[in-house]
N, C-alpha and C positions, 0 to 999 in steps of 0.2 A: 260296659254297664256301669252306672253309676254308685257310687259309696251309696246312695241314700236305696236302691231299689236291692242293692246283694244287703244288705243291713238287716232290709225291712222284709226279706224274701228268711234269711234263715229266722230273725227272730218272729215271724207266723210261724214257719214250723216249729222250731220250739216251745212257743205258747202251747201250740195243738197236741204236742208229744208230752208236754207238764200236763195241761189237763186231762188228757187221756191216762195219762201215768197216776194220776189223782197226785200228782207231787208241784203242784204249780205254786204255791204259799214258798213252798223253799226253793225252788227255780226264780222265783221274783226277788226273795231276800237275798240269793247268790249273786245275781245281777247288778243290784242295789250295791254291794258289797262290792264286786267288780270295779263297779264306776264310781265308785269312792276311793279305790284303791289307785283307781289312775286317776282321779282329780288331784290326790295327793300327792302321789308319784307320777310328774311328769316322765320320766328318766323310763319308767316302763312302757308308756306310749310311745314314746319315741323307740324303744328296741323293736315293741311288734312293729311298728315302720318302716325298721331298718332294712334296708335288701342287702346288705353284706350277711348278717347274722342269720343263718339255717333255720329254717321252718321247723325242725325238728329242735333245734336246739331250743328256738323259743318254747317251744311245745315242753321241753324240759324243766325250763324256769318256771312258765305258767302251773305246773305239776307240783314244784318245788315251794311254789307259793300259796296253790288252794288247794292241793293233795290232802285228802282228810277235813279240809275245812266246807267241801261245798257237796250238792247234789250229785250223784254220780250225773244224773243227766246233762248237767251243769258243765262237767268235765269231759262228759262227748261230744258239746259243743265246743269247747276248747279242739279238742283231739280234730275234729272232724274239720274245721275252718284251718288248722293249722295243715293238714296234710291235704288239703286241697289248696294248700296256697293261702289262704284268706285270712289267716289270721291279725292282719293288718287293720280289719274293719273291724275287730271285737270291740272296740268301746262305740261304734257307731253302733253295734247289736245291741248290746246294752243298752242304749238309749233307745233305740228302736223298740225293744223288747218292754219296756216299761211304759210309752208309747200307748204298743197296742196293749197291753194288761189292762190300763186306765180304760179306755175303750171298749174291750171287753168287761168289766167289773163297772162300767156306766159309771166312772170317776172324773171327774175335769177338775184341772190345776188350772190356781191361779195364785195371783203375787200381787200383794196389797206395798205401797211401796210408802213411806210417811214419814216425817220428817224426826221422829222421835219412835221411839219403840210404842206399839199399843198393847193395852191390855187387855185383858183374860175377857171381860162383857164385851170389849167389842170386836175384839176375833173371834166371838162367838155369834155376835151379831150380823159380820161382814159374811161368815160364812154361811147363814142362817139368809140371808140377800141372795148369797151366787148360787147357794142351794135352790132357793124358790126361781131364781132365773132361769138357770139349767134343767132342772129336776133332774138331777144327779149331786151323787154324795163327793164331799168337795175337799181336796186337798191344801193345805191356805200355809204361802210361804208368804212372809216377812221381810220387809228390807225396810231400810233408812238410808235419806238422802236430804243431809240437811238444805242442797241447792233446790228444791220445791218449797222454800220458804214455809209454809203450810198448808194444810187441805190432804189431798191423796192422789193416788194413783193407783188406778184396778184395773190388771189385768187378767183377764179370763179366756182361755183358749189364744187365739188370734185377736182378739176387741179389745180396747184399751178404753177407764174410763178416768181420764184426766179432769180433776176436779182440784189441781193443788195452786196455790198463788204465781208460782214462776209458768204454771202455762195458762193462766186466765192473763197473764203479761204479755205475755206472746201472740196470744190469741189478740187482745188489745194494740199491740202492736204493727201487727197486721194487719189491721184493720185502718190504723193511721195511714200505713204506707196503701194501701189499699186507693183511700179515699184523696192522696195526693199529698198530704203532709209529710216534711221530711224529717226524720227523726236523727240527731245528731250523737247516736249511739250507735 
């Protein structure tokens, strides 16, 4: 079975066992918190990876580290993936698990990508756009990338909408070679 379908198989149930438990706000925050901890700490990804190191033992450290800090349910997903073996795919859960939240809670991310950081009216503006696109309430991450010379980059779900100077170049460029011109670049 693949990482993406055991991921995306415990974190549904999960979801269904937070919402049912009416504890799903802190089952999200715990996740969150997870997958920050391993963005930060490669060094722990790579142990739940390990096949030398015991299931149990990881199961130790994972204890060791969110013991008292997270949702008991939280931690019986830990317990439960680690003693069936699986705890190898916890950050793949994590991301799965946040995923479907979005989806259930009618949330869509997206990444505005610009050459300089924007401000406050018009990330309020962009997401006040993806909102009326979607009709869902809209999560708006940030980046910079001064190689788009200027304009933007939005991306929402799967759709990209490429409006920055280095890919109206591209687009132009392509279009040369297209039409038979050979461009000495």
């Amino acid at each position: 079975m693949s990482e993406f379908r055991i991921a995306s198989r415990y974190a549904k149930s999960l979801l269904e066992l937070a919402e049912e438990k009416k504890c799903l706000d802190e089952v999200v925050a715990d996740m969150e918190q997870f997958a920050a901890v391993c963005k930060d700490n490669h060094d722990l990804v790579l142990m739940l990876k390990n096949p030398i190191i015991g299931h149990y033992k990881k199961l130790a450290i994972l204890k060791e580290i969110f013991k008292g800090k997270v949702n008991d349910l939280t931690m019986a997903i830990f317990e439960i993936l680690a003693k069936k073996n699986r705890e190898m795919y916890l950050p793949e859960v994590a991301a799965a698990f946040k995923a479907q939240y979005y989806t259930f809670k009618g949330i869509v991310e997206s990444t505005v990508t610009t050459v300089h950081p924007i401000s406050d009216a018009v990330r309020k503006e962009i997401s006040a756009i993806v909102k009326k696109i979607t009709n869902s309430e809209v999560v708006l991450t940030e980046k910079t990338n001064p190689d788009l010379i200027g304009g933007f980059v939005l991306k929402i779900g799967d759709k990209q909408i490429d409006d920055s100077v280095s890919g109206k170049l591209k687009e132009l460029r392509l279009q040369f070679v297209d039409k038979g011109y050979q461009s000495k670049m």
